[in-house]
C-alpha positions as CSV (number, residue, x, y, z in Angstrom):
1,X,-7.7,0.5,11.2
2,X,-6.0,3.8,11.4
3,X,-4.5,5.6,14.3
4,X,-6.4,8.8,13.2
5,X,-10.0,9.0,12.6
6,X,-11.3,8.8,9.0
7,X,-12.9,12.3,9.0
8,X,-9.4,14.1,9.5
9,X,-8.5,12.7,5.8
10,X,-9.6,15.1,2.9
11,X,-12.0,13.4,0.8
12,X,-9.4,13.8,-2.1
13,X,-6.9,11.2,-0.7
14,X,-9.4,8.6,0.6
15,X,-8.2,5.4,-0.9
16,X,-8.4,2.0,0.3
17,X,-5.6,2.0,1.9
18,X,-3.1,3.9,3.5
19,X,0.0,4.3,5.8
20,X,0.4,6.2,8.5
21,X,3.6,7.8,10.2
22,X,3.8,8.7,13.7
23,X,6.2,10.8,15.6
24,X,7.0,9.8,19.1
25,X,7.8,13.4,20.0
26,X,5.1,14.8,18.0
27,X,2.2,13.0,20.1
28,X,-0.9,15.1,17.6
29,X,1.0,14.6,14.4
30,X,0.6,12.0,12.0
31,X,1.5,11.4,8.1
32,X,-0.7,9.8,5.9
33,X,0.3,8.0,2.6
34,X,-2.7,7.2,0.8
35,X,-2.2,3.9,-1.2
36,X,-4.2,3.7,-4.7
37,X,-3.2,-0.4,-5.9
38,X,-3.5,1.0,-9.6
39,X,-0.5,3.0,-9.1
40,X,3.0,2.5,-7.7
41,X,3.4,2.4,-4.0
42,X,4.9,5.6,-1.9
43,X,8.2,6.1,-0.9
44,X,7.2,6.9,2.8
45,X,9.6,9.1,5.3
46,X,10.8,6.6,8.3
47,X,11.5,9.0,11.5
48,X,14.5,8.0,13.4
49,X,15.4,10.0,16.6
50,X,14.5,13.6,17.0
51,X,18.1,14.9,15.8
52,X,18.0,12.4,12.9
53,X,17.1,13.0,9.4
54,X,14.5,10.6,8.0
55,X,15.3,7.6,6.3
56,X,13.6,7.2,3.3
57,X,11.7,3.6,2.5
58,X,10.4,2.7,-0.9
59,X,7.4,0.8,-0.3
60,X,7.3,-0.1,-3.7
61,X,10.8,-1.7,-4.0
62,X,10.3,-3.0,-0.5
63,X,7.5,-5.3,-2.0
64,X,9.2,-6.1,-5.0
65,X,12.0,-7.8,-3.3
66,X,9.5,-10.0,-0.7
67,X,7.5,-11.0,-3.6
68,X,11.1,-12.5,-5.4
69,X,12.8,-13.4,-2.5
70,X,9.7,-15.1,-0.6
71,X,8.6,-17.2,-4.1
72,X,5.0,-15.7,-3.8
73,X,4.5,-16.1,-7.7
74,X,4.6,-20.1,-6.5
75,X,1.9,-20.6,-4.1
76,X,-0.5,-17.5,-4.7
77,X,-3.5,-18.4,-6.4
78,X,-4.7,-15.8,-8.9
79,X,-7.5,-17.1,-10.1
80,X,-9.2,-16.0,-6.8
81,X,-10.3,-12.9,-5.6
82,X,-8.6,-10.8,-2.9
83,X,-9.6,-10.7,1.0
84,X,-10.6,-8.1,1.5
85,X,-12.6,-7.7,-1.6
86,X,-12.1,-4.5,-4.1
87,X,-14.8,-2.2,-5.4
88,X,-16.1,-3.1,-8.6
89,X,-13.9,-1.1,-10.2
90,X,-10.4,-2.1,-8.6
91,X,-11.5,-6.2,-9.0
92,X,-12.1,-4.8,-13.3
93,X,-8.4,-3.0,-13.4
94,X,-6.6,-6.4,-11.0
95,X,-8.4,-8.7,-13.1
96,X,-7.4,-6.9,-16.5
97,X,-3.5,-6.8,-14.8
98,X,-3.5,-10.4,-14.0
99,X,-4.4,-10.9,-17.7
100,X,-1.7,-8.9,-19.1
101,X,1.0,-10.5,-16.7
102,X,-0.2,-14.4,-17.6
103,X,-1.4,-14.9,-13.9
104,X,-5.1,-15.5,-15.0
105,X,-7.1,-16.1,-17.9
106,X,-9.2,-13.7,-19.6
């Protein structure tokens, strides 16, 4: 779910996913970070007050350090397939990952 509508993306950053930023004190404006899996997550700009400058996130780090710190290598079962499902083509290039990393078996 988004908190814009679909149409006001240009069809060259529709991806599966995405984040959205939203300024309280910019009511009509929103960010969007369009997330591809096949490529490293966005660092994303985290508004603050109006007089502050934006803090910086790294989504990508961010998930990193949950994945180590919360042991999800230990209880995640890799030899199923993601809910949601991907598209054809993103279960090929997770499956082909999950290969190369040892976490399933070709």
């Amino acid at each position: 779910m988004l908190s814009i509508p679909f149409g006001n993306i240009p069809p060259e950053r529709h991806t599966p996913y995405f984040v959205v930023v939203y300024r309280s004190w910019q009511p009509k404006k929103r960010e969007v970070y369009p997330i591809a899996l096949n490529q490293r997550l966005p660092q994303i700009a985290i508004p603050l007050r109006p007089a502050d400058q934006d803090v910086t996130l790294d989504l990508q780090e961010l998930v990193n350090r949950c994945y180590e710190v919360g042991r999800y290598d230990l209880w995640i079962d890799y030899s199923q397939e993601p809910e949601p499902p991907l598209p054809p083509e993103g279960a090929k290039w997770l499956h082909q990952l999950l290969v190369e990393k040892g976490k399933r078996s070709a």
